[in-house]
C-alpha positions as a printed Julia matrix, in Angstrom:
244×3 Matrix{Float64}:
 -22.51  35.2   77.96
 -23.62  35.9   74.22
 -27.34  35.38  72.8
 -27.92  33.37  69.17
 -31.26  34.83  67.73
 -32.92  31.68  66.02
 -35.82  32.05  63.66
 -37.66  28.85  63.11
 -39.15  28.17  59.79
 -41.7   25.68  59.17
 -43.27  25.12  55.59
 -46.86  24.53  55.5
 -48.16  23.55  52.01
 -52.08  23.76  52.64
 -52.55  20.17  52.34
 -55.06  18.93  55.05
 -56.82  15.91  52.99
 -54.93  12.69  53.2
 -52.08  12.74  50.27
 -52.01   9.41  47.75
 -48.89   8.67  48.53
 -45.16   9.73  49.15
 -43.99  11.17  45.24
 -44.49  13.33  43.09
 -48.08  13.45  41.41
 -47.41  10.72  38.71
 -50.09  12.13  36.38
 -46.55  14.41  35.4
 -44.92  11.12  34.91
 -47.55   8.58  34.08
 -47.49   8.84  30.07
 -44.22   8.55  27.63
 -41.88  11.5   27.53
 -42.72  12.62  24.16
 -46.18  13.73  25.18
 -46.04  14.17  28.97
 -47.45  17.58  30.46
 -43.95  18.73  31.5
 -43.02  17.73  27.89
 -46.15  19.99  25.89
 -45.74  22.47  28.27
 -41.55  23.18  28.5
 -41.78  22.94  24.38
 -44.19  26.14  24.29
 -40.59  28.06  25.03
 -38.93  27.36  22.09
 -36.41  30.3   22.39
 -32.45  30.73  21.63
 -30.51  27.12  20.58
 -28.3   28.17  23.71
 -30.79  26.26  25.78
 -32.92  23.41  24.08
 -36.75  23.37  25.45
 -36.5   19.25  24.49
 -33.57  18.22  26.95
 -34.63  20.48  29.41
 -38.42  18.43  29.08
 -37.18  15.33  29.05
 -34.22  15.32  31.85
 -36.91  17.06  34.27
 -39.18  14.34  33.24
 -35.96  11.36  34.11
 -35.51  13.62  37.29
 -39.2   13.51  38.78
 -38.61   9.47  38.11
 -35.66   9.48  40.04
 -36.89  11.84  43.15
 -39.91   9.62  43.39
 -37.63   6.86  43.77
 -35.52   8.29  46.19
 -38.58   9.42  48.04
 -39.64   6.21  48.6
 -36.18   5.05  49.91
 -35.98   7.51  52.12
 -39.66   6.62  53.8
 -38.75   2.78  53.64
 -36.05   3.59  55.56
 -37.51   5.45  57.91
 -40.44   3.0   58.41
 -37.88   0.25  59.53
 -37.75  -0.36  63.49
 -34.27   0.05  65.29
 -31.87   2.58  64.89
 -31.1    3.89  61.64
 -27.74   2.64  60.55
 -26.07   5.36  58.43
 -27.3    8.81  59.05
 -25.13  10.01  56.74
 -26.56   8.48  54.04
 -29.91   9.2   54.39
 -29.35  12.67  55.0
 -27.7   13.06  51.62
 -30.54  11.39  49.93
 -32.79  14.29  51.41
 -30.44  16.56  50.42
 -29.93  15.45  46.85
 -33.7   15.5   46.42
 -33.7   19.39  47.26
 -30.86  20.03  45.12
 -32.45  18.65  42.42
 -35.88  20.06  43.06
 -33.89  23.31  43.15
 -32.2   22.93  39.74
 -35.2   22.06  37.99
 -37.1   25.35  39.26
 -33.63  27.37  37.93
 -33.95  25.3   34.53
 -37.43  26.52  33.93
 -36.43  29.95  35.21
 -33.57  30.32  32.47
 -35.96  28.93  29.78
 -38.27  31.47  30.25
 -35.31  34.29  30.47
 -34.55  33.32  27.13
 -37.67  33.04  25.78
 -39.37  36.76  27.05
 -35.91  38.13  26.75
 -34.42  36.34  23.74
 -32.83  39.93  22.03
 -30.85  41.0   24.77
 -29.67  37.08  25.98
 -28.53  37.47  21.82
 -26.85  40.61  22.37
 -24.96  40.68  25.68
 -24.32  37.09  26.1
 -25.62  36.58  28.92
 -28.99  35.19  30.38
 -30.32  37.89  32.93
 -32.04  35.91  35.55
 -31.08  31.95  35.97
 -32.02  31.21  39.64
 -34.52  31.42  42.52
 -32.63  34.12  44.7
 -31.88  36.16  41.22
 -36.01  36.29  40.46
 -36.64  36.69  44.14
 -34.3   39.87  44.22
 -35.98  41.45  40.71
 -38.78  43.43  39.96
 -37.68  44.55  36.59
 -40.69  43.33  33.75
 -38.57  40.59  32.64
 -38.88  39.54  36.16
 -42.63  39.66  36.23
 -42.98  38.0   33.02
 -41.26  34.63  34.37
 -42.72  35.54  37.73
 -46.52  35.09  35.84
 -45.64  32.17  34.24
 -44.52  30.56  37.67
 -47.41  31.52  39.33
 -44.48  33.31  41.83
 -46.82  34.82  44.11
 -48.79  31.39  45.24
 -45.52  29.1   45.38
 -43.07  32.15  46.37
 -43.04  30.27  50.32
 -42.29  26.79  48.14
 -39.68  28.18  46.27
 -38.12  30.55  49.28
 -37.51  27.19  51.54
 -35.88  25.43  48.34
 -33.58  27.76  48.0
 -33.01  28.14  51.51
 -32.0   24.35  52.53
 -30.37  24.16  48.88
 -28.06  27.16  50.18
 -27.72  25.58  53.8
 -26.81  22.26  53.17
 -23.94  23.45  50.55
 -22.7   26.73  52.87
 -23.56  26.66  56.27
 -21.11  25.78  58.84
 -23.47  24.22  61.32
 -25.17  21.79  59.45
 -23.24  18.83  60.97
 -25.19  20.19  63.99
 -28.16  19.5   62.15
 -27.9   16.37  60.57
 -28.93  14.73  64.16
 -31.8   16.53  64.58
 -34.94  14.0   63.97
 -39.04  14.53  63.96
 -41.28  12.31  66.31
 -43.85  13.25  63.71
 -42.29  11.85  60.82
 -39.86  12.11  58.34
 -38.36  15.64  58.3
 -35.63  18.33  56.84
 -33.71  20.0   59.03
 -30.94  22.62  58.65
 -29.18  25.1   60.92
 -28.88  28.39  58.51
 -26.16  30.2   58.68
 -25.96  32.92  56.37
 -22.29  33.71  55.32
 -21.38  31.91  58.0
 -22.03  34.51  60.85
 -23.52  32.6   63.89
 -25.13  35.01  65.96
 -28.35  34.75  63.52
 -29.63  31.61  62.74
 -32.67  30.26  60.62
 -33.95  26.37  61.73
 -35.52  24.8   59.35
 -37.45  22.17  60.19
 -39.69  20.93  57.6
 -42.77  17.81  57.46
 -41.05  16.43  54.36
 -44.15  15.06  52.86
 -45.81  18.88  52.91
 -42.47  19.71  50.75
 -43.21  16.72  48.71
 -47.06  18.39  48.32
 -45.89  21.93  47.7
 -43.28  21.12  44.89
 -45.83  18.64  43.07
 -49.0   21.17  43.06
 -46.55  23.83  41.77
 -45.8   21.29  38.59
 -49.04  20.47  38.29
 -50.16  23.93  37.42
 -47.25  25.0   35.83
 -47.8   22.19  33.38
 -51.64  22.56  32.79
 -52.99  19.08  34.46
 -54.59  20.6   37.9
 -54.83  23.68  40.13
 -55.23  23.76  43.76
 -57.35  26.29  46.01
 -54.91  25.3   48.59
 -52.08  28.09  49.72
 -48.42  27.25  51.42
 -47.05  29.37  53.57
 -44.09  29.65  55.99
 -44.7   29.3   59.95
 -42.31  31.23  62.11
 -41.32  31.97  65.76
 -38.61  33.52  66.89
 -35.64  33.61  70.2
 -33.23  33.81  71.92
 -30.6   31.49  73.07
 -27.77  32.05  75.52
 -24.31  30.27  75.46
């Protein structure tokens, strides 16, 4: 008989008034792409031409559109009585929207690389830190130049589970295992973390999906100048063991 340590990880975005809603705050969205927050704010980084502060603006701006969408398909679906015909599908809808939440953090991550470190991008071809596990894993001052900027330190629990189910639903072996896995208290996403694959440590994530939805919009929100919250996410955890 061999144990499985599982950590449990549930993401807790501060949010205990009742939320307008299952999107993205649409005050990001609400006004025409040339003069949107995310649109005066991204265009403050004008940088190297190898990445283009406008495109970068305006595709984040299409993307929030489409999540919100997707959001709401993935609630109307849920909402409907009976059994859920294809969980396949809907579990890739979830998934997409964390992928995409993901590559719009790593987008704003690069443009700020460039822009506080636009000589040495120049110089060695390359841009130093383009991702959420590459800032996570720096402390160099580049690192705590974008790190300012993102307001790391009050969304680092935000942007750890992002990068966690990003890397779990592309990688991990068991998330078949997990793609069955429902909430009685709503709609939820789950994953069965396997780092590299090696199965006798395991992180379960199970996640309120609405407190994700919460925790990605305040982070915009502040990062493009329309609101700050007193709120603060967090991560819940618990550990065991299992035997099999």
């Amino acid at each position: 008989m061999s144990k499985i340590h599982i950590t449990e990880k549930n993401f807790d975005s501060g949010c205990r008034d009742d939320y307008k809603g299952y999107h993205i705050d649409t005050r990001l969205i609400v006004k025409p792409q040339m003069v949107s927050p995310i649109y005066n704010k991204i265009i403050k980084y004008q940088a190297i031409k190898i990445l283009n502060p406008i495109m970068i603006a305006l595709e984040t701006f299409d993307s929030l559109i489409y999540i919100n969408e997707q959001i709401e398909k993935v609630y109307r679906r849920h909402s409907q009585r009976g059994i859920i015909r294809n969980l396949c599908e809907i579990n890739n809808e979830k998934e997409n929207i964390i992928h995409i939440m993901k590559r719009i953090i790593d987008d704003f991550i690069m443009i700020l690389c460039c822009y506080y470190d636009t000589n040495n991008v120049l110089q060695r071809n390359k841009i130093e830190i383009a991702s959420i596990g590459e800032l996570k894993n720096s402390n160099t001052n580049l690192a705590i130049e974008i790190k300012k900027d993102l307001n790391y330190t009050k969304y680092e629990p935000l942007f750890d589970i992002i990068n966690d189910l990003h890397n779990a639903y592309k990688h991990s072996c068991l998330m078949k295992e997990a793609h069955v896995v429902f909430s009685t208290e709503g709609v939820s996403l789950t994953a069965y973390y396997a780092k590299y694959n090696k199965i006798d440590r395991i992180e379960y994530h199970n996640h309120n999906f609405i407190h994700i939805i919460i925790g990605f919009s305040d982070f915009l929100l502040e990062f493009c100048d329309v609101e700050t919250y007193d709120r603060l996410c967090k991560i819940n955890i618990s550990e065991r063991d299992v035997s099999i």
